[in-house]
BALOBA-1460 file (C-alpha; in Angstrom, 3 decimals):
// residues 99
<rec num="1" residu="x" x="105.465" y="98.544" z="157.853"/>
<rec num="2" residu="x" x="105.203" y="101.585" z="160.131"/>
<rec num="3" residu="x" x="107.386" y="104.518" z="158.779"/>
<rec num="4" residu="x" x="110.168" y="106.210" z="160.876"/>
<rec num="5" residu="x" x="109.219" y="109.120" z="162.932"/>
<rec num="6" residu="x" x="111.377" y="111.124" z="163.658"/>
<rec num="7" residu="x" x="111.517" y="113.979" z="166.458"/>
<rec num="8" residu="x" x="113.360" y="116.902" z="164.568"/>
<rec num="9" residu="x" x="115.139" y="117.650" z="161.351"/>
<rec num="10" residu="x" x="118.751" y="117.540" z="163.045"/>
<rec num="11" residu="x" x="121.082" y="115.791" z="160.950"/>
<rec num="12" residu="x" x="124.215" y="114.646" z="162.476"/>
<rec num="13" residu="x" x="127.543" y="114.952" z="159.991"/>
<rec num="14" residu="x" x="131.048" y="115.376" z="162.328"/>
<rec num="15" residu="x" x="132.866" y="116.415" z="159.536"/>
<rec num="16" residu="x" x="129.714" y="118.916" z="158.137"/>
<rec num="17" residu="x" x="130.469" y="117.387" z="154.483"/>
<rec num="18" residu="x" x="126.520" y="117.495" z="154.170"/>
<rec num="19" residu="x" x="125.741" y="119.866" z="157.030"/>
<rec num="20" residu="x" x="126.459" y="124.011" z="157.520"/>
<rec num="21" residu="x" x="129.183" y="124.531" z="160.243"/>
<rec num="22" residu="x" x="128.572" y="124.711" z="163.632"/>
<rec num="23" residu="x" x="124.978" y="123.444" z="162.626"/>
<rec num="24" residu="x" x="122.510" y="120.387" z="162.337"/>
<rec num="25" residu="x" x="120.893" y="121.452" z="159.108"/>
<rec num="26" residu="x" x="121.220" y="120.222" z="155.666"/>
<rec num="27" residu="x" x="123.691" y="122.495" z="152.954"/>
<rec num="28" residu="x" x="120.835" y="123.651" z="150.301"/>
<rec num="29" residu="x" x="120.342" y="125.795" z="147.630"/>
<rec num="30" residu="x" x="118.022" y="128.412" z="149.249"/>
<rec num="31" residu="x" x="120.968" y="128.736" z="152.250"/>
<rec num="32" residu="x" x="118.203" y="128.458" z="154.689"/>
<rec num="33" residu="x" x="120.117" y="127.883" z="157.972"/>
<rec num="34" residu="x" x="117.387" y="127.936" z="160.605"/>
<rec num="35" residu="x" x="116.506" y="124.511" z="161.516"/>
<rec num="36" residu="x" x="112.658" y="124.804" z="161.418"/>
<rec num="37" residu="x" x="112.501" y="126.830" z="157.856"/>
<rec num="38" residu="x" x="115.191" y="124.117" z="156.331"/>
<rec num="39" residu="x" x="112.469" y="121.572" z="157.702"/>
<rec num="40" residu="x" x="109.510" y="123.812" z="156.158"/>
<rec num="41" residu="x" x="111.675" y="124.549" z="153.093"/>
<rec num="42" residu="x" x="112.278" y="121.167" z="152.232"/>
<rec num="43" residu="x" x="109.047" y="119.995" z="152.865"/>
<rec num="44" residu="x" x="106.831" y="122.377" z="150.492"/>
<rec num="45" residu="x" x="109.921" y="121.564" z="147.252"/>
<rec num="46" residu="x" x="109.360" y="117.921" z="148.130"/>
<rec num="47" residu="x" x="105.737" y="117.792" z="148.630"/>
<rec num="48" residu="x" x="105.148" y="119.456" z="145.514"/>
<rec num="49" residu="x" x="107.608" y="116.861" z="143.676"/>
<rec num="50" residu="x" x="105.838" y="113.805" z="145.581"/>
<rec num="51" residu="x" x="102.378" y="115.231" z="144.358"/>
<rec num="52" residu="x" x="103.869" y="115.057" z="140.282"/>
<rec num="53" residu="x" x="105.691" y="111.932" z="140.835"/>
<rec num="54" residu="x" x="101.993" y="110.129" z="141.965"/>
<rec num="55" residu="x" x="101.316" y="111.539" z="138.436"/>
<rec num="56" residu="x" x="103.721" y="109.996" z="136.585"/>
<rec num="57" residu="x" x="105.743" y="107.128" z="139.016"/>
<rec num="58" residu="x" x="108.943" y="106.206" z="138.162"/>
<rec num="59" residu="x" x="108.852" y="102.111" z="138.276"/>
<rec num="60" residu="x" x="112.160" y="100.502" z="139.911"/>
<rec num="61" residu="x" x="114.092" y="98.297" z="138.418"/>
<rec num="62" residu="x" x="117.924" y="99.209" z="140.103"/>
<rec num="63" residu="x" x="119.618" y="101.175" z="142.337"/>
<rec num="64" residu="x" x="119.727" y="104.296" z="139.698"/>
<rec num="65" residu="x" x="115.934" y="104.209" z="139.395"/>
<rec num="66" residu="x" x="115.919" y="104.676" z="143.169"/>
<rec num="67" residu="x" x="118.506" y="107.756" z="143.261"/>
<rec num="68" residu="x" x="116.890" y="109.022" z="140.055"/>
<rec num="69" residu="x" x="113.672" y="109.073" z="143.057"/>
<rec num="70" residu="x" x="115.866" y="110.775" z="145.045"/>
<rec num="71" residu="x" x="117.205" y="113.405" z="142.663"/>
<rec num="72" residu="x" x="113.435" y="113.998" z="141.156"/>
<rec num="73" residu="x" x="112.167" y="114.648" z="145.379"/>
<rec num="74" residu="x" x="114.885" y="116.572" z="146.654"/>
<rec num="75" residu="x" x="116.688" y="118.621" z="143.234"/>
<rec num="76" residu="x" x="115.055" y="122.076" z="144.269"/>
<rec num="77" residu="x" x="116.569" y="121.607" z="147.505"/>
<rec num="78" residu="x" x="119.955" y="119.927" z="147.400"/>
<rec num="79" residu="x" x="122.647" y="119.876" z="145.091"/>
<rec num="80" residu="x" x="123.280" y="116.462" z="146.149"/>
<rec num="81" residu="x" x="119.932" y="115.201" z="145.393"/>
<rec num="82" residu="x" x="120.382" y="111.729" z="143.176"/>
<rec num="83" residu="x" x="124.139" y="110.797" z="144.663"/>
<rec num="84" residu="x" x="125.377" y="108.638" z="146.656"/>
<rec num="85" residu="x" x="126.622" y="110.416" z="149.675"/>
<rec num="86" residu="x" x="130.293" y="110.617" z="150.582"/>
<rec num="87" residu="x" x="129.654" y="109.458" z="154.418"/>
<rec num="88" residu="x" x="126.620" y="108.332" z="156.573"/>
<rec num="89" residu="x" x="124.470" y="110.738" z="158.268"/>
<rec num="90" residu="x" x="121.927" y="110.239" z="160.634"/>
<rec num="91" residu="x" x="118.499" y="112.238" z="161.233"/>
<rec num="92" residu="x" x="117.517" y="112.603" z="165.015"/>
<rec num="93" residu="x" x="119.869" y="109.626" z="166.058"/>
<rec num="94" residu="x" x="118.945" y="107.308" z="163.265"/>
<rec num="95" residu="x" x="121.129" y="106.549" z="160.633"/>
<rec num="96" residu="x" x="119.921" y="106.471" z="156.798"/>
<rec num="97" residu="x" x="120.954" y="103.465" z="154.442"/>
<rec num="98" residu="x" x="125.039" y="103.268" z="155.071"/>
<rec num="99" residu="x" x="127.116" y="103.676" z="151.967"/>
């Protein structure tokens, strides 16, 4: 299966439930606003996570293994890690799972 690449770190939210006003980047806890340190900030908190969950995996079974995944990757970044979201984004056009 060849994995989605995508050309930026734009995320598109209309209503900016997930998104800072007037912008394309993700609400997180370090208020990074800049598009390409949200992309670098996210990826050093998450690649440290991935490295520790190789360590000790977290086997799925259900749909709450899967956003406790989620919230384990992304909780130094988002206060939203682990939730279901409240509407669908997209990332550079293409849409993540729909709720």
């Amino acid at each position: 299966m060849v994995k989605n690449q995508y050309e930026g770190y734009e995320y598109i939210d209309p209503n900016h439930q997930y998104t800072y006003p007037n912008s394309t980047v993700l609400i997180n806890k370090q208020n990074v606003t800049n598009i390409e340190e949200a992309y670098r900030n996210e990826h050093l908190f998450v690649t440290k996570r991935l490295a520790d969950l190789r360590l000790k995996a977290i086997k799925v079974y259900s749909m709450s293994n899967i956003l406790a995944i989620h919230n384990y990757l992304f909780q130094d970044v988002y206060a939203w890690s682990g939730q279901y979201r409240k509407v669908n984004i997209s990332k550079s056009g293409n849409p993540f799972m729909s709720i």
